[in-house]
N, C-alpha and C positions, 0 to 999 in steps of 0.2 A: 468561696461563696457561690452559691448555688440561686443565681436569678432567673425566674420565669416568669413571660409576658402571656397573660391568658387575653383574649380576644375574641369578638364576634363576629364575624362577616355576615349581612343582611343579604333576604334573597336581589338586591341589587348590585350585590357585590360590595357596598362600603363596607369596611373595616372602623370598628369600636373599638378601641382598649379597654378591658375593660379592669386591669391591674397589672402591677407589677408587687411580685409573691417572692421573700424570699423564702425558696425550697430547703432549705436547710433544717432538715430535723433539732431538734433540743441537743445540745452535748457534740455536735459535728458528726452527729452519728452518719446522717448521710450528705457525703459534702457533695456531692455531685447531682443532689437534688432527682435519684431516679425512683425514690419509693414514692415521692408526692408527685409525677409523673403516672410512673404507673397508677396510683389512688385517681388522678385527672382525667386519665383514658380510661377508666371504665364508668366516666359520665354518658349520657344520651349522647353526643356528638363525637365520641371515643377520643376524645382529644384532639379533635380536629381546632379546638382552637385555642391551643396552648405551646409554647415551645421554649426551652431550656436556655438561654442566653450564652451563646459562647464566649468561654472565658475573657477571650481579645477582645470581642465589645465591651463585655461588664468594665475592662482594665478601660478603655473607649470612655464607656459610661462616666465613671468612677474619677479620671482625668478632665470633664469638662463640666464648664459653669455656663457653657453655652446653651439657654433654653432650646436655640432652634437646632442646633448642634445634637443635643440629647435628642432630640425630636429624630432630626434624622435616623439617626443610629437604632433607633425601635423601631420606626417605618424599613431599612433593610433586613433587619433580623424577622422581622411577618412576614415582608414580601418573600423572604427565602424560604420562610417557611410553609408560606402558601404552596411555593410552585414546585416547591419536593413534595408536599403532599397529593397538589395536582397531577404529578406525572406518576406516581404511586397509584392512584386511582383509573 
């Protein structure tokens, strides 16, 4: 399963969720979710506010009934992702 967290950062810096997508084509054609990725990145913000869910979280995810727990686990998966993109820039 191919899960992506799409998100907004404001120009004050908060961060929105603003979904959670699974990326998985019809048929498993694309399990690694990188054609709807690529489809993501050529929005205006080039994908700056999307990122691919690593598999260990998803299994993270997918193992807990904990509201605040899941919570967390999407709040590290942005911040990681913020700050590789940050240092990319």
């Amino acid at each position: 399963m191919a899960l992506a967290i799409e998100y907004d950062v404001g120009p004050d810096g908060v961060i929105e969720l603003v979904g959670l997508i699974n990326a998985v084509e019809e048929n498993d054609a694309d399990p690694h979710g990188e054609a709807w990725l690529a489809w993501r990145c050529a929005h205006d913000d080039g994908g700056l506010g999307c990122v691919i869910v690593p598999p260990a979280d998803v299994s993270r995810m997918e193992a807990t009934e904990d509201a605040d727990e899941l919570r967390a686990i999407v709040e590290q998966v942005i911040l990681a992702d913020r700050r590789a993109k940050e240092v990319r820039s």
